[in-house]
GUKE-21483 format. One record per residue (C-alpha): residue number from 0; z, y, x. Coordinates in nm, 4 decimals, decimal comma, m for minus. Each point is the difference from the previous one (the first is absolute). Layout:
resi|z|y|x
NUM|Z|Y|X .
...
//
This chain:
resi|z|y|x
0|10,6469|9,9341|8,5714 .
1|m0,2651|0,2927|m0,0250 .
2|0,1642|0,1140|m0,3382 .
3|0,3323|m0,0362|0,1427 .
4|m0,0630|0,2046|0,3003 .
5|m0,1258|0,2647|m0,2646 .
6|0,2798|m0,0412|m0,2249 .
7|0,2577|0,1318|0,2634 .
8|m0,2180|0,2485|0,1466 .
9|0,0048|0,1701|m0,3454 .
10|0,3395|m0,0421|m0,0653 .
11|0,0473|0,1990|0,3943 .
12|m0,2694|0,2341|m0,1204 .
13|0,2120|0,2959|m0,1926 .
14|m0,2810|0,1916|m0,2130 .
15|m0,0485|m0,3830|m0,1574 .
16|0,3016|m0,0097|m0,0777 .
17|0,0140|0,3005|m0,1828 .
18|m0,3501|0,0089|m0,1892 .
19|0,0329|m0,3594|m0,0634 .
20|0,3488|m0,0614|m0,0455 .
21|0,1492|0,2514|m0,1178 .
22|0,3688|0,1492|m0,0025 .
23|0,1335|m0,3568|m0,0657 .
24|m0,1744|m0,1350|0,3235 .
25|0,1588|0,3110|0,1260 .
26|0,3092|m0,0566|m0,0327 .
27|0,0212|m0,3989|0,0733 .
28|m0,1164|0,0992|0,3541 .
29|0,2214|0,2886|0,0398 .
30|0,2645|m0,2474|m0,0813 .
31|m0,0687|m0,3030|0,1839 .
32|m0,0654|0,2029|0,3273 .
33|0,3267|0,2060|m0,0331 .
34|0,2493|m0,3684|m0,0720 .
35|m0,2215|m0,2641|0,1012 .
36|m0,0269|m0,0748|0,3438 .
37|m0,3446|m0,1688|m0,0389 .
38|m0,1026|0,3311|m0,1604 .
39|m0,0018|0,1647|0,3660 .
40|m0,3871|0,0213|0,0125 .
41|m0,0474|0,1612|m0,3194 .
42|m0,1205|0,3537|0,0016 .
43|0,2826|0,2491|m0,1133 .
44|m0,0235|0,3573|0,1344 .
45|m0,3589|0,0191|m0,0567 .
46|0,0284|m0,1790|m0,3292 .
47|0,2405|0,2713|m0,1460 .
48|m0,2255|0,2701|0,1584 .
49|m0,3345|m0,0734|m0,1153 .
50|0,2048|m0,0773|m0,3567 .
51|0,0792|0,3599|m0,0033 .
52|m0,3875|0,0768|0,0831 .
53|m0,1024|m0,2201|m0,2474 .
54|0,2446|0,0903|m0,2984 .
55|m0,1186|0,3943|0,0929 .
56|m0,3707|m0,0987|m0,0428 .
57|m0,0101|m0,2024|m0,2924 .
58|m0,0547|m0,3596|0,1787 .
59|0,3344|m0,0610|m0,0752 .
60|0,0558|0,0306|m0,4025 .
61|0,3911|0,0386|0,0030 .
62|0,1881|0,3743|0,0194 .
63|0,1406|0,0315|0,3362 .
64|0,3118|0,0017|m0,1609 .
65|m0,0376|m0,3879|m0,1258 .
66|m0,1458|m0,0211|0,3253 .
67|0,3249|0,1597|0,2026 .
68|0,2286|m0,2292|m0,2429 .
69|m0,1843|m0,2997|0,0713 .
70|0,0112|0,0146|0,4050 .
71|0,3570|0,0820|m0,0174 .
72|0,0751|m0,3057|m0,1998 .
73|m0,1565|m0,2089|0,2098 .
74|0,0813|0,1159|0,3495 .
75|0,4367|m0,0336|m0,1409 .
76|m0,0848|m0,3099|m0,1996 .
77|m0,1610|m0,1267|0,3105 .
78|0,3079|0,1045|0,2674 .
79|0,2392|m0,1518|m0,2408 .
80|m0,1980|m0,3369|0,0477 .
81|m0,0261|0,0233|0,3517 .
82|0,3626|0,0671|0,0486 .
83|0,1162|m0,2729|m0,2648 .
84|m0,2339|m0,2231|0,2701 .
85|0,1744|0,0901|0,2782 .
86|0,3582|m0,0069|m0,1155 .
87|m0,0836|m0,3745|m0,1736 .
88|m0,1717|m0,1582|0,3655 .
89|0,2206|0,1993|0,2653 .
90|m0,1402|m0,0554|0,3109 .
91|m0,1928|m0,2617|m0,1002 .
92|m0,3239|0,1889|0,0590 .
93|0,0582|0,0217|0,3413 .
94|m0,0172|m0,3626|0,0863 .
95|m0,3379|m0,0354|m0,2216 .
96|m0,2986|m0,0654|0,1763 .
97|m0,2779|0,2678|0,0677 .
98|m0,2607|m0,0853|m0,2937 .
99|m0,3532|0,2356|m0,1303 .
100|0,2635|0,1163|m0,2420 .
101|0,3281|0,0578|0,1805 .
102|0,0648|0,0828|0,3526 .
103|0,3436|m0,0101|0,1166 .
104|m0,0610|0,3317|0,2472 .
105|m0,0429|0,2571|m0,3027 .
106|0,4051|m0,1218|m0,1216 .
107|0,0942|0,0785|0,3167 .
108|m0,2008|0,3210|0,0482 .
109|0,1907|0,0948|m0,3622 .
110|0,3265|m0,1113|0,1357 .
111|m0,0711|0,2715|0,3267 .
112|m0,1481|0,2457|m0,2207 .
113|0,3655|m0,0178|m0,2538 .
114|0,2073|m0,0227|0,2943 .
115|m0,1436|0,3758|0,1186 .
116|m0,0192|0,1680|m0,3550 .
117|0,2503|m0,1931|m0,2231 .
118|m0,0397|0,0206|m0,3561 .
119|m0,2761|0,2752|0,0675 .
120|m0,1850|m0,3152|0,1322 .
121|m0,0479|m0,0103|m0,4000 .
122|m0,1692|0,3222|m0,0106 .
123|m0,1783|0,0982|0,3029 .
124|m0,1024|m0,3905|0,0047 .
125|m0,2268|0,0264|m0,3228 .
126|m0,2835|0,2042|0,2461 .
127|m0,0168|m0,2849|0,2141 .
128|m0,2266|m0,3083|m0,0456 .
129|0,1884|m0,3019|0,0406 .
130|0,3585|0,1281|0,0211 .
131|m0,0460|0,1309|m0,3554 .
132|m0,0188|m0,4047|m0,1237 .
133|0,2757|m0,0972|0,2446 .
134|0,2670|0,2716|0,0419 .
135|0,1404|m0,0799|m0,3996 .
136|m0,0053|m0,3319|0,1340 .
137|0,1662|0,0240|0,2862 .
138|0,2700|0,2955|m0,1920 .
139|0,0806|m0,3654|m0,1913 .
140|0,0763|m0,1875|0,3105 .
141|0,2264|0,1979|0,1096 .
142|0,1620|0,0273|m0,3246 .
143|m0,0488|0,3617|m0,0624 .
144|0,2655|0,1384|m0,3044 .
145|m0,2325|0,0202|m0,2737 .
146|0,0849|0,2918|m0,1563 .
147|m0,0795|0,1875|0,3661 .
148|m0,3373|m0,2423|m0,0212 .
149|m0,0971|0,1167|m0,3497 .
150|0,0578|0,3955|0,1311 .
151|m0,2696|m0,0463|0,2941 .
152|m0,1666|m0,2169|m0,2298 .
153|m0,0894|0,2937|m0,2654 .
154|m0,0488|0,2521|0,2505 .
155|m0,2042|m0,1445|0,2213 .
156|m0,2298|m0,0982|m0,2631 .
157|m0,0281|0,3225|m0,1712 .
158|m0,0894|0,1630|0,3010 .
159|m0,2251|m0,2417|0,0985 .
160|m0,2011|m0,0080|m0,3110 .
161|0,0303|0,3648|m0,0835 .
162|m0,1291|0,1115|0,3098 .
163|m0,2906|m0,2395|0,0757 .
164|m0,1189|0,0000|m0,3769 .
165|0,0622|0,3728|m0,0463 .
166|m0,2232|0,0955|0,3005 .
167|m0,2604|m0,1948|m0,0981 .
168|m0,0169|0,1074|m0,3345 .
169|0,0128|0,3451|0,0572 .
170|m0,3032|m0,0144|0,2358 .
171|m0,1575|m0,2221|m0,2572 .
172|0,0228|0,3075|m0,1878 .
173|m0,0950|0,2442|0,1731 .
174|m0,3185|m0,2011|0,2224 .
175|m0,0855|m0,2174|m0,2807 .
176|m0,3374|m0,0663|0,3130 .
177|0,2841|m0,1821|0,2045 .
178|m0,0782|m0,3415|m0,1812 .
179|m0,3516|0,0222|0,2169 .
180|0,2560|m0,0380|0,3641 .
181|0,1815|m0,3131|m0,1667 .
182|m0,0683|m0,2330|0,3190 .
183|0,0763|0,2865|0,2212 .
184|0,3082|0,0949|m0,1497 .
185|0,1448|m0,3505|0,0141 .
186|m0,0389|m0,0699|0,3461 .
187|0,1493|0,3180|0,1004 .
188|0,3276|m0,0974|m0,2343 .
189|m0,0551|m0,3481|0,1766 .
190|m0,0178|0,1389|0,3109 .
191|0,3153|0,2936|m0,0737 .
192|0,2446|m0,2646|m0,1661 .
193|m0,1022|m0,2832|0,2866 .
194|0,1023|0,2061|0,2930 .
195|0,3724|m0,0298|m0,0315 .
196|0,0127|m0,3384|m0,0528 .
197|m0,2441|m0,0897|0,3542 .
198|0,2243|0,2415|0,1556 .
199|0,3177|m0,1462|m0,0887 .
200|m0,1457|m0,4020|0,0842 .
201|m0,1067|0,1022|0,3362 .
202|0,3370|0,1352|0,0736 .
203|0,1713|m0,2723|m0,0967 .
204|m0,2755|m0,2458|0,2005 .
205|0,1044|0,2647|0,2604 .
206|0,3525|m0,0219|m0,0248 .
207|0,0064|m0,4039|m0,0855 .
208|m0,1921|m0,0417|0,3600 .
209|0,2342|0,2671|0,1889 .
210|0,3201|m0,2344|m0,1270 .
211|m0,1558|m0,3496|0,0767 .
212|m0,1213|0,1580|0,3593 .
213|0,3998|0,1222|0,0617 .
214|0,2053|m0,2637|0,2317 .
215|0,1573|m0,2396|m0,1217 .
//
């Protein structure tokens, strides 16, 4: 059980899976937490980010162009799953029972969350924990035209991984002495990327108690 517990706490822990894994480790997470929706609690923005340190300082033996190529790859390849998902189960998800690996309130926090931005749900969802595994997902369900998926699909990723890897690799470069605040600098990407999502549950607790408290 001990080296099970330690098992997953590496695969969480995002400078293991560079140094030890590699750009193919890379990538499978990148992929499973962007299509899979049991890939929710896998660590993406800080993943790409301290990629982009890494690559800069040499940890990370792969040009940050192979680098770039690779993350891109992954986070469409990984969409496309995820909306393949939900257009094959339809609503199924939403009957499924809450599980350690699924719970049935991040659907329907991606359903409110593509309901507000539409297909920029796509794009602006990829910065979000949780609604970055579940909005491609959900764009299936409700039978999104591919060809409008694929669009969101390419630019949301780009952005996402350009921006994120780019800023850490450019610091990497120019404060190679950053690698010393590792543990600081992923709780405060914890912390930054978090926020939203706690913000947008307690509103809907909020709102969920407000409509159950209205008479009937």
């Amino acid at each position: 059980m001990k080296e099970i517990w330690e098992y997953l706490t590496n695969l969480l822990d995002p400078q293991t899976i560079i140094s030890k894994g590699g750009i193919y480790l890379i990538f499978f997470i990148v992929f499973a937490e962007t299509g899979l929706f049991f890939g929710f609690f896998l660590p993406g923005d800080y993943l790409l980010f301290l990629a982009g340190i890494f690559c800069a300082t040499g940890i990370l033996e792969v040009s940050i162009y192979k680098l770039l190529a690779t993350l891109f790859v992954a986070g469409v390849l990984g969409n496309y799953v995820g909306y393949w998902f939900g257009y094959s189960t339809g609503r199924v998800l939403f009957n499924r029972d809450d599980s350690f690996f699924f719970k049935k309130r991040y659907i329907y926090m991606a359903e409110n969350f593509f309901k507000k931005y539409g297909g920029m749900a796509l794009v602006f969802g990829r910065f979000f924990p949780i609604i970055r595994t579940f909005a491609p997902i959900f764009a299936g369900v409700a039978k999104v035209r591919f060809k409008t998926f694929t669009f969101y699909n390419l630019l949301g990723s780009i952005l996402w991984v350009l921006l994120l890897t780019l800023v850490g690799f450019f610091l990497g470069k120019e404060f190679p002495g950053i690698l010393h605040y590792m543990p600081l600098i992923i709780l405060v990407l914890i912390a930054f990327t978090a926020t939203p999502i706690v913000i947008a549950y307690i509103k809907s607790v909020k709102n969920n108690s407000e409509h159950s408290n209205l008479p009937k």
